[in-house]
C-alpha positions, -999 to +999 in steps of 0.1 A: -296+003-166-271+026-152-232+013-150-213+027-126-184+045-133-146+041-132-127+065-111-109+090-123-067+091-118-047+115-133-011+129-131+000+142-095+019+172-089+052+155-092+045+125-112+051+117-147+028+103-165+027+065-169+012+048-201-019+038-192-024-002-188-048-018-220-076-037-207-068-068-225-038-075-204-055-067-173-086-093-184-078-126-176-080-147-212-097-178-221-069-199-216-076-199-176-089-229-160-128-230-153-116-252-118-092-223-113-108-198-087-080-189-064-082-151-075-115-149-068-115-171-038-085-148-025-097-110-039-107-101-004-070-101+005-061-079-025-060-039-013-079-014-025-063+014-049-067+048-043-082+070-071-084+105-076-073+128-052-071+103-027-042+087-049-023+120-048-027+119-014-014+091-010+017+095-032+024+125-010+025+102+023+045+075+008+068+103-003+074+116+040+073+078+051+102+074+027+120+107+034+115+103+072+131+065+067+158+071+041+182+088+073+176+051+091+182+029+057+215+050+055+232+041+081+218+009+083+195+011+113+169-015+106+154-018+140+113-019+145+116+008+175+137+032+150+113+028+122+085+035+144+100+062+163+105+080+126+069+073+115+052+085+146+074+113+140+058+124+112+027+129+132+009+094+132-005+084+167+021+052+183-015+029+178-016+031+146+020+020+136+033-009+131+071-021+128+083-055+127+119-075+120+119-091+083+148-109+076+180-102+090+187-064+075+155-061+070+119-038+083+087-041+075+059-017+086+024-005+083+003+026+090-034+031+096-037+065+086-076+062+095-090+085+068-107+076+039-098+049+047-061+054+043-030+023+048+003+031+041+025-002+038+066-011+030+096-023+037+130-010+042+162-029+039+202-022+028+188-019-010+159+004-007+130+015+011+098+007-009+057+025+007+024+018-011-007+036-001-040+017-005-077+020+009-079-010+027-092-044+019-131-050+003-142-074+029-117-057+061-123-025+086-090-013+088-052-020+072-049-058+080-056-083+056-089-102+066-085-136+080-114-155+061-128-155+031-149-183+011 
C-alpha cells in the first residue's frame, strides 16, 4: 500500500535554518483523554501550511506586507483605511483585503491572495507588526475560517 508523502520544506533564500521539530513532541502522548476530542472536532479551523516553494513564496509576501506596514506602525497610524490603502498598494485588488480595528492601537488584517490557494494574515500594533502566510483551511474555499464543523 502506497503512503503518501510528506512535503518537502527547505531553507529560503534569506532564511536560516531552523532545527527541525522531533515528531514526538508534535504527537500527542498517551496521557490525553480518550473524551478529549476538541482538536479533532476543531482541525477544520486550523490553516493549512505552505510547503515547498509555496512556503518561500509566502515568506517573500509576508516580508512586502510587513515592509509596506512598518512606515504606518512607525508613526503610529493604526487605522483599517491606512492599512488597507498600503496593502492594496502592493498590488492586491481592494476585494480581497481586509482591515479591521483590534483593540485600541491596534490592526488586524487579511489577504486573499487567490493563488494556490494563498492567505496572508497579521496584525500590527505599537510593538510590532506580525504576517503569516498559509493555504487556507481543509474544509474552507477561501482565507476565512469555516463556520461549522462536526
Amino acid at each position: 500500500m502506497a503512503t503518501p508523502s510528506t512535503p518537502a520544506d527547505f531553507t529560503c533564500p534569506g532564511e536560516s535554518p531552523e532545527p527541525t521539530e522531533s515528531t514526538a513532541a508534535a504527537t500527542p502522548g498517551s496521557t490525553e483523554s480518550p473524551a478529549d476530542h476538541y482538536a479533532e472536532n476543531h482541525g477544520f479551523r486550523v490553516p493549512l501550511p505552505l510547503h515547498g516553494q509555496n512556503r518561500c513564496d509566502g515568506l517573500t509576501v509576508v516580508g512586502r506586507v510587513k515592509d509596506a506596514l512598518e512606515p504606518l506602525r512607525r508613526r503610529g497610524d493604526f487605522a483599517p483605511d491606512s492599512v488597507r490603502d498600503a496593502l492594496t498598494g502592493l498590488g492586491y485588488s481592494a476585494e480581497k483585503v481586509q482591515a479591521y480595528q483590534s483593540g485600541s492601537a491596534g490592526v488586524g488584517f487579511l489577504i486573499d491572495i487567490g493563488v494556490s490557494p494563498w492567505c496572508v494574515e497579521g496584525t500590527m500594533s505599537s510593538g510590532s507588526t506580525k504576517a503569516d502566510a498559509f493555504g487556507g483551511y481543509p474544509d474552507g474555499s477561501n482565507c476565512e475560517p469555516p463556520s461549522g464543523g462536526h
